[in-house]
DOMIFI-196961 format. One line per field, with one value per residue (C-alpha): residue number from 1; residue in three letters; x, y negated, z negated. Coordinates in pm, 1 decimal, decimal comma, always signed. Example, Ala and Ser with C-alpha at 12.3 -4.5 7.8 and 13.67 -1.06 7.14 Angstrom:
pos: [1	2]
code: [ALA	SER]
xx: [+1230,0	+1367,0]
yy: [+450,0	+106,0]
zz: [-780,0	-714,0]
//
This chain:
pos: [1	2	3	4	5	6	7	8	9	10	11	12	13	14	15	16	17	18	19	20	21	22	23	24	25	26	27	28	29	30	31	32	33	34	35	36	37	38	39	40	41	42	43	44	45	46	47	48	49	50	51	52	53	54	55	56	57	58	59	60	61	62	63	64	65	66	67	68	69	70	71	72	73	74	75	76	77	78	79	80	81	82	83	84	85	86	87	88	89	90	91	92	93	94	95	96	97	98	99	100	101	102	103	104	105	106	107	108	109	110	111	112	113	114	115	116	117	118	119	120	121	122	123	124	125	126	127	128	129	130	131	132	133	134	135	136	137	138	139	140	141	142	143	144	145	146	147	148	149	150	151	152	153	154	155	156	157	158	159	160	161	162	163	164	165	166	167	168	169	170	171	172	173	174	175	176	177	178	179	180	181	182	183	184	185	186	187	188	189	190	191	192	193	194	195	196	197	198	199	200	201	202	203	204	205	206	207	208	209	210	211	212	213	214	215	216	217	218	219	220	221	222	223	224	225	226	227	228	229	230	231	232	233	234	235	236	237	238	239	240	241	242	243	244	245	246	247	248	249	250	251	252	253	254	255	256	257	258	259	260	261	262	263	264	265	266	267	268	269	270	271	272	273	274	275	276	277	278	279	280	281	282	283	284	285	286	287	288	289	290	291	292	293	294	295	296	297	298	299	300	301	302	303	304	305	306	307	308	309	310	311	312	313	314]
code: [UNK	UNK	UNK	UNK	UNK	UNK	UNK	UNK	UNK	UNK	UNK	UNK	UNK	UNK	UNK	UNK	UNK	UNK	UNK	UNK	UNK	UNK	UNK	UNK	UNK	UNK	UNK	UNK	UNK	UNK	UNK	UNK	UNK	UNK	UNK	UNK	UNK	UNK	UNK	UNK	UNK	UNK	UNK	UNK	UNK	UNK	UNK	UNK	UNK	UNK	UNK	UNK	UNK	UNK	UNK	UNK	UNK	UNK	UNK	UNK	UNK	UNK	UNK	UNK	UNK	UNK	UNK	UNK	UNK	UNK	UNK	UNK	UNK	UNK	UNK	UNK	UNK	UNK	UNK	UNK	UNK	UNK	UNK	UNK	UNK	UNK	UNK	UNK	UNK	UNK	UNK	UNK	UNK	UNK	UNK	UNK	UNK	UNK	UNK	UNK	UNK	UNK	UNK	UNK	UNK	UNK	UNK	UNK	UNK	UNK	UNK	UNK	UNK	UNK	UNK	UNK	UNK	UNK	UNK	UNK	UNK	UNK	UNK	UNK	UNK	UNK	UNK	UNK	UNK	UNK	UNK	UNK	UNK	UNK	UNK	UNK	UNK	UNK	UNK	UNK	UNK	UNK	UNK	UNK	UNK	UNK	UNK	UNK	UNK	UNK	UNK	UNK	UNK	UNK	UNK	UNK	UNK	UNK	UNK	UNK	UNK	UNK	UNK	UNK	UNK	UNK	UNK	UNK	UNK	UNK	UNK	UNK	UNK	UNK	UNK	UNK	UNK	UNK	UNK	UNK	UNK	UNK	UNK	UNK	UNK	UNK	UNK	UNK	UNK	UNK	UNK	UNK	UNK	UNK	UNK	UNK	UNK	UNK	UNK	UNK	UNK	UNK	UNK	UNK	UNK	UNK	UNK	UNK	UNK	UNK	UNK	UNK	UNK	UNK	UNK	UNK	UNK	UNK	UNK	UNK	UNK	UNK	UNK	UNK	UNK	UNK	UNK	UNK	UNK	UNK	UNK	UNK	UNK	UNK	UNK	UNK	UNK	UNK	UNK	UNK	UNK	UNK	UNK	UNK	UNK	UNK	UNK	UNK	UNK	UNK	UNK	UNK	UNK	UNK	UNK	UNK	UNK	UNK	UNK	UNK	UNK	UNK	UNK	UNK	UNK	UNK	UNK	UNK	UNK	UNK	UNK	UNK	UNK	UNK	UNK	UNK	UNK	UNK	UNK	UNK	UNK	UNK	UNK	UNK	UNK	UNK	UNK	UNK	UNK	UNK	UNK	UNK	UNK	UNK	UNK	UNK	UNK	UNK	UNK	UNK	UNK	UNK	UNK	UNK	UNK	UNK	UNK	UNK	UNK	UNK	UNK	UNK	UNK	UNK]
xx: [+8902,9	+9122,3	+9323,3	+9234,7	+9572,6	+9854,1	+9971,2	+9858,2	+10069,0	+10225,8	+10542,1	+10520,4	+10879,4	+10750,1	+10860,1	+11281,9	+11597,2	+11779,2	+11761,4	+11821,1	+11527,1	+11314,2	+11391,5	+11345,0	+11002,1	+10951,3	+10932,8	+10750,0	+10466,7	+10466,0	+10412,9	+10203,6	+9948,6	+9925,1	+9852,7	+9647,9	+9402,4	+9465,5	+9364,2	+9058,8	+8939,7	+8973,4	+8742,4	+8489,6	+8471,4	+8479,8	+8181,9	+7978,7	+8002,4	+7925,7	+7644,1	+7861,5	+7698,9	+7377,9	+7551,1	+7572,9	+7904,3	+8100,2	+7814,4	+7983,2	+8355,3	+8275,1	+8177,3	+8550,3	+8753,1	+8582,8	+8647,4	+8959,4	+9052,1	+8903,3	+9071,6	+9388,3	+9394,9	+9331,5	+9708,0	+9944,1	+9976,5	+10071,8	+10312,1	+10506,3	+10543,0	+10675,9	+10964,1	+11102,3	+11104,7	+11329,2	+11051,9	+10689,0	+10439,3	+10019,6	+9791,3	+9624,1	+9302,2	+9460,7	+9552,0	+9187,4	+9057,9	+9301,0	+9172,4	+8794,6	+8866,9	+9103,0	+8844,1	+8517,8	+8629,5	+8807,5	+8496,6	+8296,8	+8552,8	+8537,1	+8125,8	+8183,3	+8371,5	+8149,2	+7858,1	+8093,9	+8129,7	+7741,9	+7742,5	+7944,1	+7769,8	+7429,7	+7574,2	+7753,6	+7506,8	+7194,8	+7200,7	+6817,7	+6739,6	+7029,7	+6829,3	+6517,6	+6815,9	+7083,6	+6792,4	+6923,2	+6690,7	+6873,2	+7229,8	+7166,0	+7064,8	+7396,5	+7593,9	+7404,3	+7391,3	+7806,0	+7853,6	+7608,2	+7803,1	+8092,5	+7981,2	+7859,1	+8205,3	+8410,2	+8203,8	+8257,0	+8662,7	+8685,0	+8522,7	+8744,0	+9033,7	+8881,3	+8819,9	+9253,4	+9441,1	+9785,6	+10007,5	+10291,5	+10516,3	+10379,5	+10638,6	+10414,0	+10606,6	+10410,4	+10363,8	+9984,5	+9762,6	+9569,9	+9430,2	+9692,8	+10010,7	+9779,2	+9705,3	+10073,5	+10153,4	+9791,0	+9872,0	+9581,4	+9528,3	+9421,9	+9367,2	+8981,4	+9004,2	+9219,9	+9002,3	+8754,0	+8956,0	+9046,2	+8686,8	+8531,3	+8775,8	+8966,7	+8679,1	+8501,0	+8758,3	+8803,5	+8498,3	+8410,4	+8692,1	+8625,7	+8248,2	+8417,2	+8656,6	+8372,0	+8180,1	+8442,7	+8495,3	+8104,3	+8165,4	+8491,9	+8261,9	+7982,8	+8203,6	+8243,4	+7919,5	+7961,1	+8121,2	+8528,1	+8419,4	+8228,7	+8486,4	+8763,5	+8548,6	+8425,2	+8745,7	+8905,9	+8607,0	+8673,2	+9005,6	+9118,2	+8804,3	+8982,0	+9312,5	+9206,8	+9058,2	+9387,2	+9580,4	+9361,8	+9236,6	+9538,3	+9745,3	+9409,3	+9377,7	+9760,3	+9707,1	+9405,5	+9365,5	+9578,3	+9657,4	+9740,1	+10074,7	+10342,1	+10570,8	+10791,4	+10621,9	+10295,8	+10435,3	+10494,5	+10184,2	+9997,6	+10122,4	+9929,8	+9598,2	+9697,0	+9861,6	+9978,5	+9585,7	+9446,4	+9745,1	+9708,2	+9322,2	+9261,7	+9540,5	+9398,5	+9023,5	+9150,2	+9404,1	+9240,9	+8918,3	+8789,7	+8500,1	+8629,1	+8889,1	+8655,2	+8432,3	+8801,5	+8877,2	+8529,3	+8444,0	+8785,0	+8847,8	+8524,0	+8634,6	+8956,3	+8882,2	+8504,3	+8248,5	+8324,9	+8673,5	+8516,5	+8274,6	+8561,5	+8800,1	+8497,7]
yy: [+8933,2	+8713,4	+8434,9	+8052,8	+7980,6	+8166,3	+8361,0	+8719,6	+8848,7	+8711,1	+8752,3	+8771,8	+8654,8	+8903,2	+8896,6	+8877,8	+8915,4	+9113,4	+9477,2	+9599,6	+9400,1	+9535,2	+9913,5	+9826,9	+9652,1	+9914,8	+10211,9	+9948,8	+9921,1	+10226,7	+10334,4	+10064,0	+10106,5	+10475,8	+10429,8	+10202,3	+10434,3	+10716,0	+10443,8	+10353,9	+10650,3	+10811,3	+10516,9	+10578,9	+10917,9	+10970,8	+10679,8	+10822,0	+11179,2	+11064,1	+10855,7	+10575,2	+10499,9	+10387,2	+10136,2	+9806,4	+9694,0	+10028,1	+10028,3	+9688,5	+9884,6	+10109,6	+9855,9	+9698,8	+9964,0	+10059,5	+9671,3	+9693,7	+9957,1	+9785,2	+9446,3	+9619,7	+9804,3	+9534,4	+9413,2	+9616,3	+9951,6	+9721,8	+9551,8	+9854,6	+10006,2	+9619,8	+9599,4	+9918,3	+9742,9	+9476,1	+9261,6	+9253,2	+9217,1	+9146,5	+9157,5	+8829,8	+9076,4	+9259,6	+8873,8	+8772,2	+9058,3	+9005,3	+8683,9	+8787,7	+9101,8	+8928,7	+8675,6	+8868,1	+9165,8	+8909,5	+8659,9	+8990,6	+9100,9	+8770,0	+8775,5	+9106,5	+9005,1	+8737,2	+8972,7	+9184,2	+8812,3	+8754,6	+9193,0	+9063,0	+8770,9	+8905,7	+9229,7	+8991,5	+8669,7	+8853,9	+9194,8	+9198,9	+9102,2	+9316,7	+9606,6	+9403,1	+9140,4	+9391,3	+9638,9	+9832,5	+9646,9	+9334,2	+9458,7	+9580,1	+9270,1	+9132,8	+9321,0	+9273,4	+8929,3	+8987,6	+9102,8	+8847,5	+8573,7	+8752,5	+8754,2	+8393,0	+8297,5	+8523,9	+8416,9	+8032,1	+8108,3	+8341,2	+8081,6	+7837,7	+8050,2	+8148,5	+7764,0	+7717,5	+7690,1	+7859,4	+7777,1	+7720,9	+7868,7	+8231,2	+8299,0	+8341,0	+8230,9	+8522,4	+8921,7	+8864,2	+8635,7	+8379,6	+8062,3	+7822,4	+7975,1	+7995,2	+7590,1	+7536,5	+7656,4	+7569,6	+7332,4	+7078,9	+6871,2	+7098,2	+6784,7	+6861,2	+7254,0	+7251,0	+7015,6	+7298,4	+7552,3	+7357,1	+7313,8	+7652,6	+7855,5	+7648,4	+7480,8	+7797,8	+8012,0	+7702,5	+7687,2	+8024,0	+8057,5	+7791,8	+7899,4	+8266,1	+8093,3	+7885,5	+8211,8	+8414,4	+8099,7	+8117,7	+8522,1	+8429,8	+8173,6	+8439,8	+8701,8	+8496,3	+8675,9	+9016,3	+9291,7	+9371,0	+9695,2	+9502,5	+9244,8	+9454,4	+9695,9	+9300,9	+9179,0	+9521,5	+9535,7	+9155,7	+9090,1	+9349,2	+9185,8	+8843,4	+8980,1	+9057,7	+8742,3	+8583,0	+8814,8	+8737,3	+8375,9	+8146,8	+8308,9	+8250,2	+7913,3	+7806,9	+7988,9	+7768,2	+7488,4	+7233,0	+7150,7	+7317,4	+7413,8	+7691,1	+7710,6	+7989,8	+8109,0	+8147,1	+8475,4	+8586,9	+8427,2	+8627,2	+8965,0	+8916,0	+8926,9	+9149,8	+9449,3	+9357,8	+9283,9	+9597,3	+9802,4	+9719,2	+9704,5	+10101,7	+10079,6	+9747,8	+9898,4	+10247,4	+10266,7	+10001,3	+10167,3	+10454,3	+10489,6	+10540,2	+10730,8	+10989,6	+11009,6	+11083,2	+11404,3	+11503,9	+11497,1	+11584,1	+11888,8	+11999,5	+11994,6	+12181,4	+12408,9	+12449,4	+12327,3	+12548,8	+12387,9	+12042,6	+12159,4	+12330,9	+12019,3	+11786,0]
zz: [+2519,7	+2733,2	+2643,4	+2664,9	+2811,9	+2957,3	+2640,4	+2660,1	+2325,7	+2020,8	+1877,6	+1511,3	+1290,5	+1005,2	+648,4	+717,6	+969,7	+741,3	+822,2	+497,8	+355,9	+674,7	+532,0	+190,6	+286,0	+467,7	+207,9	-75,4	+138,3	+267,1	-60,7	-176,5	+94,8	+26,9	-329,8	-246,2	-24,7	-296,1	-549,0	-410,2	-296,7	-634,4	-800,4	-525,7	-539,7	-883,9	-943,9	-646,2	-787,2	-1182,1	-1388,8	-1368,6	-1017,2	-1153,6	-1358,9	-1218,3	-1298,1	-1125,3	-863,0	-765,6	-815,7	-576,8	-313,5	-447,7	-368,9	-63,5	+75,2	-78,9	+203,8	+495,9	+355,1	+338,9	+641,0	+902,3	+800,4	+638,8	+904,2	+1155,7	+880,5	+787,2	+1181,1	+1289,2	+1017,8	+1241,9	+1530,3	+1638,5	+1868,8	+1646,9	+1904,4	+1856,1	+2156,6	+2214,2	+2108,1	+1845,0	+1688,2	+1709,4	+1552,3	+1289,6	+1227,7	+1176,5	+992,0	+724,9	+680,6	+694,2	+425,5	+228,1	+206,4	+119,7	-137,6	-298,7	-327,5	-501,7	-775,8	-782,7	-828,5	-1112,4	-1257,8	-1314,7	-1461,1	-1688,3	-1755,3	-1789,5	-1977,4	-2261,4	-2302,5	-2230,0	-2358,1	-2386,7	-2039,0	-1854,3	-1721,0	-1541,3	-1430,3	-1261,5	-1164,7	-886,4	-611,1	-706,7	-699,9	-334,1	-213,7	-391,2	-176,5	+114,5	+52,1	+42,0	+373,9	+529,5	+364,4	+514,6	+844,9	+841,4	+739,1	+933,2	+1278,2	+1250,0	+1179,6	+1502,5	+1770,3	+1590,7	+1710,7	+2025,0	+2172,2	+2097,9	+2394,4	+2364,9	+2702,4	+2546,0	+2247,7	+2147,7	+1838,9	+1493,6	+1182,2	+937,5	+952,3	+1069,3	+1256,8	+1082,0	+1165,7	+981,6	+1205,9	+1516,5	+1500,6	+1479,4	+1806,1	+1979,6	+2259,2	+2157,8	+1870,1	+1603,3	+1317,8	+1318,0	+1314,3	+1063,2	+797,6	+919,2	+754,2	+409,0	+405,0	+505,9	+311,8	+77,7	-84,0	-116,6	-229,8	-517,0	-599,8	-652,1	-874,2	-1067,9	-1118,3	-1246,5	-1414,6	-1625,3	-1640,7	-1806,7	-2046,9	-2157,5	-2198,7	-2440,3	-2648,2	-2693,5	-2768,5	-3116,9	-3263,6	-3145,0	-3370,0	-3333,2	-3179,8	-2896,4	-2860,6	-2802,1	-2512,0	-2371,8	-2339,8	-2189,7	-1911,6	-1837,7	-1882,0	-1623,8	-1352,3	-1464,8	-1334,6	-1038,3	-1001,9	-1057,8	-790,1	-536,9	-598,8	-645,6	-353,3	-124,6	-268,0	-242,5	+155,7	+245,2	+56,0	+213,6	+555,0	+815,1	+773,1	+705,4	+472,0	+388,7	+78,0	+239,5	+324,3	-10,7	-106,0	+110,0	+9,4	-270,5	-142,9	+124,9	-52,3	-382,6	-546,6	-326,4	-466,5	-878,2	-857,0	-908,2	-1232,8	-1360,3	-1347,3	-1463,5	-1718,7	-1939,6	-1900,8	-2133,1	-1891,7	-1575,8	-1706,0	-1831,5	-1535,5	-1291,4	-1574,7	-1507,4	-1152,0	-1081,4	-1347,1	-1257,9	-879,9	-953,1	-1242,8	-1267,3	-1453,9	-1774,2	-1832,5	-1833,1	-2058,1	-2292,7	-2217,6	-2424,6]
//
């Protein structure tokens, strides 16, 4: 993949100067991105290996935590080995394929917990109906229909970023490539591709969240006529998918909806839907849920210890 210009490598300013920060950066996400693989490899080992995978609603988790990895991954390795070095250098390649990944596993990740969204929906307003509506055939074409809308997002933003020229200034104000930073220092006038952007994934990473946000308000009004009992297990299943919601949604939204520009907060902004959302998704789906808790005792007891202690443990 060769350059449209005479820039061959970027130089990347990261997330501070201060070398104290860098260390103590670098240990946080150290740690953050292994918990994070730990995480999500726990949730998708324990659903794959329990009855909770043929429930629609942690057959969608799984899909969560696996994208959650791939998401993840595409940014944050080279993040931690750059705040040891003094010079953070991307390939012109490397920075391209940074651009597609981020975009295509984040556009997938956000059609997944659009598909959890309508679960919940159907689970909560139409009980009667929720087994011929989230039959299995259907959830698999959700999530193929999730990485096809990922791909036919992802695409358009990477020959965007191809066509740029860059002959000029090769210094990256963030810790990864992405489109915004790369129009800033494109030596062409960038006013179209960047409306491009506001409207490709601003607009769509707004709307979606307002359509979960209205979902999740019908859910709260027809939670009025269920019993306490259901009410309380409703509003533990969605309020932790809301949360997650939140993590990643406004920080994508702040990010892309607007022009073109950069700002120091985009970088803190950003952690959020790089590592910091990845990171509390296993706890947030987990520790507020009786389910999954029980199925990671069981697969995992019964992995260590045998299947006569997990029978003994019930």
């Amino acid at each position: 993949m060769e350059a449209k210009g005479n820039v061959t490598q970027f130089i990347l300013f990261g997330l501070s100067y201060d070398p104290n920060i860098q260390i103590f950066c670098f240990f946080l996400f150290l740690f953050c991105y292994i918990s994070l693989i730990l995480g999500n490899l726990l949730i998708f080992i324990s659903i794959h290996c329990s009855h909770l995978f043929y429930q629609p609603m942690y057959y969608f988790l799984s899909h969560l935590s696996s994208i959650d990895i791939y998401f993840t991954s595409t940014v944050t390795p080279k993040l931690i080995t750059d705040l040891l070095t003094e010079k953070k250098i991307i390939s012109y390649g490397y920075c391209m394929f940074q651009v597609f990944s981020m975009h295509f596993f984040g556009s997938i990740e956000i059609f997944i917990l659009s598909a959890m969204a309508l679960d919940r929906y159907v689970a909560i307003c139409k009980p009667l109906h929720y087994m011929v509506i989230m039959n299995r055939k259907k959830c698999n074409l959700l999530v193929l229909a999730a990485w096809a809308g990922g791909a036919v997002h992802s695409f358009p933003q990477l020959i965007m970023t191809l066509k740029l020229p860059f002959c000029g200034p090769n210094e990256i104000d963030h810790y990864f490539c992405d489109i915004s930073p790369l129009l800033k220092i494109a030596c062409t006038d960038t006013y179209i591709t960047g409306v491009l952007v506001v409207l490709s994934s601003g607009i769509i990473a707004l709307g979606v969240f307002v359509i979960l946000f209205v979902s999740y308000t019908i859910i709260l009004w027809t939670l009025r006529t269920h019993s306490a009992e259901g009410r309380r297990k409703a509003l533990s299943t969605c309020g932790s998918h809301f949360t997650v919601v939140i993590l990643f949604f406004l920080p994508a939204i702040f990010s892309y909806l607007r022009p073109p520009t950069t700002y120091p907060e985009d970088k803190v902004f950003a952690l959020f839907y790089t590592i910091i959302a990845p990171t509390f998704n296993p706890l947030i789906y987990t520790l507020r849920n009786t389910e999954m808790k029980n199925a990671i005792r069981k697969v995992w007891c019964q992995t260590i210890w045998g299947k006569g202690n997990v029978k003994h443990m019930d």
